[in-house]
N, C-alpha and C positions, 0 to 999 in steps of 0.2 A: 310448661316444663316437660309436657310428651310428648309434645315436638321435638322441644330441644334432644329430646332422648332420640327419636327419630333421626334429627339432625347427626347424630354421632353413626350412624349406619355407612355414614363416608369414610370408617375409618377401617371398614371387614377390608376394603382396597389390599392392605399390606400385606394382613394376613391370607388372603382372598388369590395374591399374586406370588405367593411363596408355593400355596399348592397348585397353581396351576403353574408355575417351572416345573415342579419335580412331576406331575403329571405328564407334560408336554417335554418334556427334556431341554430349556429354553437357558438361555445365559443369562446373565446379571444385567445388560443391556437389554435384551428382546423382555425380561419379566419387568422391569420397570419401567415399559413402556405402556405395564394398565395403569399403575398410579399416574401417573404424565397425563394418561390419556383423561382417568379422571377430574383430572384440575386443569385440566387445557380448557373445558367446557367454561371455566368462571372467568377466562380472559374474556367469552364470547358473551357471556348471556349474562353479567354482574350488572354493568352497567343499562342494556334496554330493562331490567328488570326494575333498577331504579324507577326508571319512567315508565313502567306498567302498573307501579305501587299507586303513582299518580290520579291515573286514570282508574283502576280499578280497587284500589283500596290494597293496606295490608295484608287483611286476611283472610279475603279473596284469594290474594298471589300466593299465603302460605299454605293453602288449601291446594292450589296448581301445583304447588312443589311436592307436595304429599305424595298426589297421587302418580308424577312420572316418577320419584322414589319406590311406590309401590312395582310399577311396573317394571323396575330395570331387578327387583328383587323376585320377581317373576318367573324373568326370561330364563333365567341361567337353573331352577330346577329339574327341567329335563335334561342339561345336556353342559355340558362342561369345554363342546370343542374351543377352539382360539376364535373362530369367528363369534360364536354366542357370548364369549367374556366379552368382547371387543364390545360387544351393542349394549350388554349389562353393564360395564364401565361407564359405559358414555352416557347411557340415561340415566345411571347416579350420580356421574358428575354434572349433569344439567339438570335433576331434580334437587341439589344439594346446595347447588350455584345459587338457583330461584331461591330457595329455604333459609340461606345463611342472607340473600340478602335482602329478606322482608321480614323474616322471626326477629330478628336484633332491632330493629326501631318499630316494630307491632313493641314490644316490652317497653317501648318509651311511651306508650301511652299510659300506663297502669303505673309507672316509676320514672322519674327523675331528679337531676339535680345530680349531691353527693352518691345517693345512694343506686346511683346505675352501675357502676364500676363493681358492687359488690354482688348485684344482683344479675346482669350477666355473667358473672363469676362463678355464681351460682347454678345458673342455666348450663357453663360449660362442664360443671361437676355432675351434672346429668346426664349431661351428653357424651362423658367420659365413661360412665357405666355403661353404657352400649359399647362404646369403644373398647374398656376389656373383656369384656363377656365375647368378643366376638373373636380372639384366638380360641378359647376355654371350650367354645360351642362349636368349634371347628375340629378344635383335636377332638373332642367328644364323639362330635358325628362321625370321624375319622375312625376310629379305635372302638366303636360300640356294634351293635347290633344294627345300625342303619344304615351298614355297607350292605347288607343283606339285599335291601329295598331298593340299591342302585344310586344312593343320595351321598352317602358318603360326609365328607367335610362341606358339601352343598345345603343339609339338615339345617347351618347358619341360614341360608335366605329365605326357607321355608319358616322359621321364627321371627325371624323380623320382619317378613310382610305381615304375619298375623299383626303384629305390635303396628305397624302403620296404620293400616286398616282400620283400628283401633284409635290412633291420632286422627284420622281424618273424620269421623265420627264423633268425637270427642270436641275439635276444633271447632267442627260445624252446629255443634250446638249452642254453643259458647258465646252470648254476646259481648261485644268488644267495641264500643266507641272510639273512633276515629274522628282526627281532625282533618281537615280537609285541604291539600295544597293550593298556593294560593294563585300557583299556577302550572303547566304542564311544562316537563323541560324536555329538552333533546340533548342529544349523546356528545355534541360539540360543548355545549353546558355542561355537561357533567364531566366532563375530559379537562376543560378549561382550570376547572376546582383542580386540579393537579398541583396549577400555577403556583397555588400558594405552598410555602415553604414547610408549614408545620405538613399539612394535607402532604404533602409529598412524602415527607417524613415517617409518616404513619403506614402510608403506601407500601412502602420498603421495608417497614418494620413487621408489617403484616407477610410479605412474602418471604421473610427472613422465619417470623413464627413459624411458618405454616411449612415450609422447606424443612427447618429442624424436625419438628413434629414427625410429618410422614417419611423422613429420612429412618430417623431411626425405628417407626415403625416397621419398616421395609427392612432395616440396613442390621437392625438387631440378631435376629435369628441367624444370619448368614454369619457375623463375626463370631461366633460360637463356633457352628458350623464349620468355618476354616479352622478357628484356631485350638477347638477341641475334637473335632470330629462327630460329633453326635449328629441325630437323624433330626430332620426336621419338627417330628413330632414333640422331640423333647426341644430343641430349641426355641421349637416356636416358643415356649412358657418368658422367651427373654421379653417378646412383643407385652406379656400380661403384666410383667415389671413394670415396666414403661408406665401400661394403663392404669394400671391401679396406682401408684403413686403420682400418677397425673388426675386420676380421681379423688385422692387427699387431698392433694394441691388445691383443686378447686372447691373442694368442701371449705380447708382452712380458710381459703383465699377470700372467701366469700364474709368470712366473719373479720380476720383482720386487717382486710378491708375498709372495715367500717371505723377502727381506730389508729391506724399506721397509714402514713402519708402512702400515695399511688408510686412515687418517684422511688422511695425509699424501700421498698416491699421490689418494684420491678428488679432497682440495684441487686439487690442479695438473691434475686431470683435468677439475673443472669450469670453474675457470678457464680453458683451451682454448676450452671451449665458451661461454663469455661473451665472449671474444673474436672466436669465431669468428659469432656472431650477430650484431655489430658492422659484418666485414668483409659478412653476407649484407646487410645491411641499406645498406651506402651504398657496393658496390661495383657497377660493371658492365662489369666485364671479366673475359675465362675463367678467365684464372692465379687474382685473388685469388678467385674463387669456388670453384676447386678444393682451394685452398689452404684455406680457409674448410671446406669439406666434409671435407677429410682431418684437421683439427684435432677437429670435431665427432664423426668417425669416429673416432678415433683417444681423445677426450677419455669417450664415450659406452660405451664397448668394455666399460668393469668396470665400469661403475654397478652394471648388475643384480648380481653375484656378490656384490659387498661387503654392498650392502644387504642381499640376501637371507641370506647368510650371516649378517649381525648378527643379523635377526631370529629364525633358528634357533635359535643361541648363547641369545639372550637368550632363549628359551622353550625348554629342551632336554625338557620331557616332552611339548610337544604340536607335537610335528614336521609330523607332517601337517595339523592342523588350521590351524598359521600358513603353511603351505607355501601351503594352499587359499585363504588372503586374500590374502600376496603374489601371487601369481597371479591373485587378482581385482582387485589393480593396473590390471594391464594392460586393465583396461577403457580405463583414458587412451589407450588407443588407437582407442578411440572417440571421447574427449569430443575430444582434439586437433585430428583431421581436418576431424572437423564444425566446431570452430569457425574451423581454418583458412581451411577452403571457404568460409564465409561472409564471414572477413575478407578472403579474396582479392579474390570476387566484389564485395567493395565498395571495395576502395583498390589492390588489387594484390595482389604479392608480398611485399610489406614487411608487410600485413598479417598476411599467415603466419609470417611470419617473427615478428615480435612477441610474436606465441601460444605460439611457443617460446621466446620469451628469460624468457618471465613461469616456466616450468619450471625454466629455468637457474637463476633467483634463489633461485627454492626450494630447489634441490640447495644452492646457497652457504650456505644456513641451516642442512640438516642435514649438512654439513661439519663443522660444531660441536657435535656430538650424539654424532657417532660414539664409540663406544666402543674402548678397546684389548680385542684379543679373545688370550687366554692358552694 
């Protein structure tokens, strides 16, 4: 679980790419070209990572992910220029990549069956408290006495490498029996798994989550911003919305889980969020857009678990190797941004907003797909 907390370090991105626009005087296209850049990395590295799990175990691989996360939270304390985000984006995006796709089936060794769906769920309500703590400790360093020292809203990478630092010590103490594959695959193998229909399915539903997700993590503070006027400092608080009731989501989720059908809980969950895409798009006042953010937080909390857990289920001899595609999902967290930025740059904020409702539509379709898992 302090991994998983670890794991949520991929989410300072949003907040992380807000201050460095208004630092750098950058557009809505040029700033969410860090988030892109960070999820570009899990087209590249999701799947060899599968077949590194292979060869060197679990938690071995989640031990490597640790520490090029530690590193990219490193880089970026002295020095804030474009080129230094640019290398700090990218080694969290390719120590996040490795992380997200060997920590979710290292957890199927200690749990399965019914009860993975609640217990990833679980894991994600942990890694959601990283996730909002990291606007909270941005405006913080921002607005405190640690502009003084030259750190500024930077103060965030300086606390969460302690806290890695921390995981990767704590991991390596830790033993964790492993089973052992029954044999080594290659990346044509693990591509092939595409083929099947559900596997596909889950594919798209995973870059659909993960697009909504960092969309609005991104796309939150800006639509205030246009449509009120306020400074980024207080906008940012829309990003905390978001987290925190994406942090409930997955506390609740975790428990009713355990007695409310997968399908049935996903339904009302995307529901939320079609609703809530509705209120983004023709409100402009604080309440319902907070209100709108806490639905999407709250609706978006167990996508990832459900789905990924279906797709395990439904392929139980090749864990790592579908581990490694839904992880290369998350590429939609490139394709989103970009196209965001672009629709913004041209109509607004409602263009962003759009980019995400077209995601929600899709979840409503594999809503009907889901399987009961026994």
């Amino acid at each position: 679980m302090l991994c998983f907390f670890a794991m949520g370090f991929v989410d300072l991105v949003g907040t992380a790419s807000n201050y460095v626009q208004k630092d750098l005087g950058l557009t809505d296209s040029q700033a969410n070209l860090f988030p892109s850049l960070v999820f570009f990395w899990f087209l590249i590295f999701s799947v060899p990572t599968g077949m590194l799990m292979n060869r060197i175990g679990r938690k071995k691989t989640v031990l490597l992910s640790l520490v090029v996360t530690a590193a990219s939270l490193i880089v970026p304390i002295a020095d804030d220029g474009y080129m230094t985000m640019l290398i700090s984006f990218s080694l969290l995006g390719i120590g996040n990549a490795i992380m997200q796709t060997s920590l979710n089936p290292l957890v199927t060794n200690l749990i399965s069956g019914d009860k993975l769906a609640s217990t990833l769920t679980f894991g994600q309500f942990v890694k959601a408290i990283a996730s909002f703590l990291a606007p909270i400790l941005a405006a913080w360093g921002a607005t405190t006495f640690l502009p003084t020292f030259g750190l500024g809203w930077r103060a965030l990478f300086v606390i969460y490498a302690v806290i890695c630092f921390l995981s990767i010590s704590a991991l390596g103490a830790t033993p964790i029996e492993e089973e052992r594959p029954d044999k080594a695959s290659g990346v044509g193998e693990c591509l092939r798994l595409l083929g099947r229909p559900f596997v596909l399915l889950c594919f798209l539903g995973i870059i659909c989550h993960v697009g909504i997700d960092v969309g609005t993590n991104t796309t939150a503070p800006k639509i205030i911003m246009e449509r009120m006027g306020l400074p980024l400092e207080e906008a940012g608080f829309a990003t905390g919305i978001y987290f925190i009731f994406r942090t409930v989501g997955s506390f609740a989720g975790a428990f009713i889980l355990r007695s409310v059908s997968s399908k049935l809980f996903f339904g009302l969950s995307v529901v939320m969020m079609l609703v809530a895409m509705v209120m983004l798009a023709v409100c402009d006042t604080i309440t319902p857009i907070y209100v709108a953010l806490a639905l999407i937080g709250f609706g978006n909390s167990n996508i990832f678990p459900i789905v990924f857990s279906q797709a395990l289920i439904s392929s139980p001899k090749e864990k790592n190797e579908v581990s490694g595609l839904m992880i290369m999902g998350l590429f939609g967290g490139t394709v989103f941004p970009l196209a965001m930025g672009y629709a913004a740059d041209a109509v607004g904020q409602i263009g962003a907003v759009a980019v995400m409702a077209v995601g929600v539509i899709y979840l409503l379709y594999y809503t009907i797909k889901i399987k009961t898992i026994k």
